[in-house]
C-alpha positions in Angstrom: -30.5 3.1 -13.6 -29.6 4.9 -10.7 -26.6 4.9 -8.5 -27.2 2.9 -5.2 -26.5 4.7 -1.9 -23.8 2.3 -1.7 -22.2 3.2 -5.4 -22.9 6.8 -4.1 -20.5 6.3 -0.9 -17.9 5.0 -3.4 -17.6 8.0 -5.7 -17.5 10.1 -2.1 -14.6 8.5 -1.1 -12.8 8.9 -4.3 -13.5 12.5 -4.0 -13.2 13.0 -0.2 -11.0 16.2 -0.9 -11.5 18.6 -4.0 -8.5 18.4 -5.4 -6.9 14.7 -7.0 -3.3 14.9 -8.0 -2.2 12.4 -11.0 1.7 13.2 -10.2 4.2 14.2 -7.1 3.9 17.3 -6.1 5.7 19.8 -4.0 4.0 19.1 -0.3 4.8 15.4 -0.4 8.1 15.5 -3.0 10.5 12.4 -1.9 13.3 14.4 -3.0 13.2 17.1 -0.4 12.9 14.6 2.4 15.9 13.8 4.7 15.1 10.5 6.4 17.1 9.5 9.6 19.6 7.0 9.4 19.2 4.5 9.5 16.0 3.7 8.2 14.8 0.8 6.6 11.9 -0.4 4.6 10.4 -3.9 3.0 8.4 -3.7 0.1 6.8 -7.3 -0.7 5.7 -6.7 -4.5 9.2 -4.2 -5.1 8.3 -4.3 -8.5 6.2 -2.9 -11.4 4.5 -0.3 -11.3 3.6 0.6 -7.6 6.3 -1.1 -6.3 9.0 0.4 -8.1 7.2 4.1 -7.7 7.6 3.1 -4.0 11.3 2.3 -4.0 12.3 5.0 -5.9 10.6 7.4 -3.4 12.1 5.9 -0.3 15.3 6.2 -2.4 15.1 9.4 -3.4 14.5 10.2 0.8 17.4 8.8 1.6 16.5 5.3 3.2 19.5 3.5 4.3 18.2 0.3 3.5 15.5 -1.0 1.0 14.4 -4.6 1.0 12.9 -5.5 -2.4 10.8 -9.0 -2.2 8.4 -10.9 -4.6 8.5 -14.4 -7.0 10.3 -12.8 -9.9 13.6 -12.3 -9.0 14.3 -10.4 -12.2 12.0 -7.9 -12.2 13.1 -7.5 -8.6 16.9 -6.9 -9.3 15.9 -4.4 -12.5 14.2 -2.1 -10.1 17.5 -2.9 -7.5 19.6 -1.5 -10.6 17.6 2.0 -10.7 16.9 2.3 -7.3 21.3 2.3 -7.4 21.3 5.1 -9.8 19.0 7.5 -7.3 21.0 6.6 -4.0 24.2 4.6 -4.6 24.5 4.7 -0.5 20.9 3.0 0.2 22.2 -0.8 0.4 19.6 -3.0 -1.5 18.6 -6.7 -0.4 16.6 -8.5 -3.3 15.0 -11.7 -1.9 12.2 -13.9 -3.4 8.9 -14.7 -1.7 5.6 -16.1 -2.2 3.3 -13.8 0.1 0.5 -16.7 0.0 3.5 -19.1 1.9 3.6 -18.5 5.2 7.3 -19.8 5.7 8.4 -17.7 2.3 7.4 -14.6 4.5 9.0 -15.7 7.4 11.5 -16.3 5.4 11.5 -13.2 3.9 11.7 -11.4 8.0 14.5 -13.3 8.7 16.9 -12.5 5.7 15.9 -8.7 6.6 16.6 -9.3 10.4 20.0 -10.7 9.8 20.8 -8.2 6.8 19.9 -4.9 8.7 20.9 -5.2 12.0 17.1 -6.1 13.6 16.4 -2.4 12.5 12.9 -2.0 9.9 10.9 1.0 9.5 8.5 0.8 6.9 6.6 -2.4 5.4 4.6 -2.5 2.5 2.6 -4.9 1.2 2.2 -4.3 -2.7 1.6 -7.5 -3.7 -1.6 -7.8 -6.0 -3.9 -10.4 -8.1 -6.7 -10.1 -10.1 -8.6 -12.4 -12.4 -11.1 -10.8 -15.5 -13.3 -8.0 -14.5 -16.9 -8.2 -14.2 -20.7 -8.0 -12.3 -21.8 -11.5 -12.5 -20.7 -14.3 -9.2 -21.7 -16.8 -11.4 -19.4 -15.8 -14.1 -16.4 -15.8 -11.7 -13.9 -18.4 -11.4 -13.6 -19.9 -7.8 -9.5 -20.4 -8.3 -9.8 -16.1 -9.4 -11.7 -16.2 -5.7 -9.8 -18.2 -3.8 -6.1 -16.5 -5.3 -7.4 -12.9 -4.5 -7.7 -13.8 -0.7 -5.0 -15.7 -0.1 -2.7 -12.9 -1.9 -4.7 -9.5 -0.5 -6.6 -10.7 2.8 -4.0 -13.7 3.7 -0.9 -12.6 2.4 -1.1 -9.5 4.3 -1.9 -11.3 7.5 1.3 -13.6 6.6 3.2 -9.8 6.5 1.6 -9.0 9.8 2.5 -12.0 11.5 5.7 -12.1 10.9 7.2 -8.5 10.7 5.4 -6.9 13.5 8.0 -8.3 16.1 10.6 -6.4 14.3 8.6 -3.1 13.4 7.1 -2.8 17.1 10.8 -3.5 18.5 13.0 -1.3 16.4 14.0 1.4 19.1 13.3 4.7 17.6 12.2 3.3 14.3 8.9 4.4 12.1 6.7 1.6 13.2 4.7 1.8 9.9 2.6 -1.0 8.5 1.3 -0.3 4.5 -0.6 -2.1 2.8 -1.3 -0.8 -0.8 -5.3 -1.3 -1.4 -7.3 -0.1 -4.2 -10.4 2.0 -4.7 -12.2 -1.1 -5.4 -12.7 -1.6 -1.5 -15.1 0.5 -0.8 -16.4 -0.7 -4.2 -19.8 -3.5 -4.3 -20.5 -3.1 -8.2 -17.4 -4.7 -9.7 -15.6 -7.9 -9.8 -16.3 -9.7 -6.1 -13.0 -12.0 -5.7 -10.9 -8.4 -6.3 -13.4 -6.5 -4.3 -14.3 -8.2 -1.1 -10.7 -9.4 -0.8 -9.6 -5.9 -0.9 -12.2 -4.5 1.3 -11.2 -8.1 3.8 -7.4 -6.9 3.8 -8.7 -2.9 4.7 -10.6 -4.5 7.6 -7.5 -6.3 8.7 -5.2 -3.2 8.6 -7.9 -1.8 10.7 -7.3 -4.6 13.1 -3.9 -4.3 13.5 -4.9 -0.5 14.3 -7.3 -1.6 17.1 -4.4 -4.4 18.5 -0.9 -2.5 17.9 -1.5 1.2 18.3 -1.2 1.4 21.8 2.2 0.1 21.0 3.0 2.5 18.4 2.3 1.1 14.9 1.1 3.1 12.1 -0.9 1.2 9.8 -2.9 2.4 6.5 -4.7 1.0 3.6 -3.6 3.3 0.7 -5.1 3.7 -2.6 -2.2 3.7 -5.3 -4.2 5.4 -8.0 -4.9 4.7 -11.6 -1.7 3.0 -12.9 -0.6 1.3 -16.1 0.6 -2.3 -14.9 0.8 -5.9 -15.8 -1.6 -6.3 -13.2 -4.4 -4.0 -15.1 -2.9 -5.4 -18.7 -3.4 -8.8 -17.7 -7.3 -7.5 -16.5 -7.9 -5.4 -19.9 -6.5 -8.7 -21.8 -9.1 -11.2 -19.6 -12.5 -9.1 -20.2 -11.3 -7.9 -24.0 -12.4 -4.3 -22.7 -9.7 -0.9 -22.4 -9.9 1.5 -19.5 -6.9 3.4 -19.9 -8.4 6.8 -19.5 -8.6 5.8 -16.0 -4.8 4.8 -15.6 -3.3 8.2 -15.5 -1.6 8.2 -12.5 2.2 8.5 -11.9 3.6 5.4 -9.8 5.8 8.0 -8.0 2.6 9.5 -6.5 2.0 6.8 -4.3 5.4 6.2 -3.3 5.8 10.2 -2.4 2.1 9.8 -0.3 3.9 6.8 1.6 7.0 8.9 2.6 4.9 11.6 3.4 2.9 9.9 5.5 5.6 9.0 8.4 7.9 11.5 7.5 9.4 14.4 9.7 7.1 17.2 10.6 4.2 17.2 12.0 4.0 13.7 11.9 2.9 12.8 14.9 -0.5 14.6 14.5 -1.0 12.8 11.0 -0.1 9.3 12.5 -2.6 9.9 15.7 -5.3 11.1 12.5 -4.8 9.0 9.6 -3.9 5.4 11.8 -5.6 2.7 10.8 -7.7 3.9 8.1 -8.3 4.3 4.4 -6.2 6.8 2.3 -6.0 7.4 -1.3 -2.7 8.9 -2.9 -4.7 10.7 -5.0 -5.9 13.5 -2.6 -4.1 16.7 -2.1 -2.6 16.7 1.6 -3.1 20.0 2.3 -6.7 19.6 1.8 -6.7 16.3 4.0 -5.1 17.6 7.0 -7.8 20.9 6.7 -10.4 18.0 7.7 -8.2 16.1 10.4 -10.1 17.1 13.4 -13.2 15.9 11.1 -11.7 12.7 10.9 -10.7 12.1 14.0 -14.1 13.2 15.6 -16.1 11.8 13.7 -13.8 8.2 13.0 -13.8 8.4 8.8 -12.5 6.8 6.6 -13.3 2.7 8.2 -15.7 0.3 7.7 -19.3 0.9 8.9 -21.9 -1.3 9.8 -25.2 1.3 9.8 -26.9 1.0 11.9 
């Protein structure tokens, strides 16, 4: 059967640049930044394999303060331990939060207000759920429906809600809002809880782009790659099937592509670019900035209506 113009926009966007990276490499290596101090970041889902790949970057930068939040506080403190080993300076603050509970987040905001001063730079939202693959609604479970959005689409509006007073008034800070997506968003031929939830949170960060830019946020969906994780053991274990061949991907590429992209030079010009749309860790940065004014002119990378 042939691909549908909408499976054919998929596999476009995977490929948007030539080159796909699987591992850090030198343009956006974490170790060769010198972030300002002091900067903070919040990672909601600081473990695993994303999350940690993300800590360990902003460690290996130089962050002066790295706030480490999900439910399992003991996955939480064994990323805490390594992230000590990369930066003994970088003072770590391990708190537990549900991202589907509104006051566990706000929670969360407050503990990181009192901890750091009422200084945040970066805050991603890692945290991620997903039920048995598959192509069949009827087939799905409702709770698998109902759990995606209130973790991808809801959760991240919890983040939002509650952590955009102290991004948008941190004097001098990063303003960036992250929230890790997957390249099942622009995806309509797989599992529909996973897939429209994603795609619901991408349309959100592009609402907060539309709302908060004026006021200097950064926001961006980012694609974290292909990566071995409980999440994608727990799916292989659900539908019986392996897809390994398609995990390749270091966790430290993502975290590198999320320092890079509100790091020193030329910043400015990315931020203006790449606000508010959708990214994938996987392409080659050089390549990406060659089609900036493309992007810009031409407003790529969002959700279309055609019309």
């Amino acid at each position: 059967m042939s691909q549908t113009l909408s499976q054919l926009n998929a596999q476009a966007c995977r490929d948007f640049v030539p080159t796909l990276h699987t591992t850090p490499y030198p343009a956006i290596d974490a170790s060769l930044v010198n972030l300002p101090s002091p900067y903070t970041v919040c990672i909601i889902g600081g473990h695993g394999a994303a999350g940690g790949g993300i800590a360990r970057s902003y460690a290996r930068a130089g962050a002066s303060g790295i706030i480490l939040a999900a439910r399992n506080r003991q996955a939480l403190e064994t990323t805490a331990t390594e992230l000590r080993t990369i930066h003994p300076n970088t003072k770590i603050l391990v708190e537990e939060c549900d991202i589907t509970s509104s006051t566990s987040v706000g929670s969360l905001a407050n503990a990181t207000k009192a901890a750091f001063n009422n200084h945040l730079d970066v805050l991603v939202v890692n945290s991620g759920v997903s039920g048995p693959m598959g192509t069949d609604i009827i087939q799905e479970s409702p709770e698998d429906f109902q759990t995606a959005f209130n973790v991808h689409a809801v959760g991240t509006f919890h983040a939002a809600h509650w952590f955009l007073p102290l991004l948008l008034g941190t004097e001098g800070g990063a303003k960036s809002f992250v929230a890790i997506s997957s390249m099942a968003t622009p995806t309509v031929s797989m599992h529909s809880h996973y897939c429209a939830s994603k795609a619901a949170q991408a349309r959100f960060v592009e609402l907060l782009f539309e709302q908060y830019a004026g006021r200097g946020l950064f926001c961006a969906s980012v694609h974290p790659g292909g990566l071995k994780s409980e999440l994608s053991e727990r799916v292989m274990e659900h539908t019986g099937s392996r897809f390994d061949r398609l995990l390749a991907d270091s966790p430290d590429l993502v975290g590198s592509f999320c320092v890079w992209l509100a790091k020193g030079e030329a910043s400015e010009r990315r931020k203006e670019v790449l606000n508010g749309r959708f990214l994938s860790c996987k392409w080659d940065v050089n390549e990406l900035e060659a089609r900036f004014d493309e992007i810009y002119e031409k407003d790529l990378l969002k959700f279309r209506i055609a019309v």
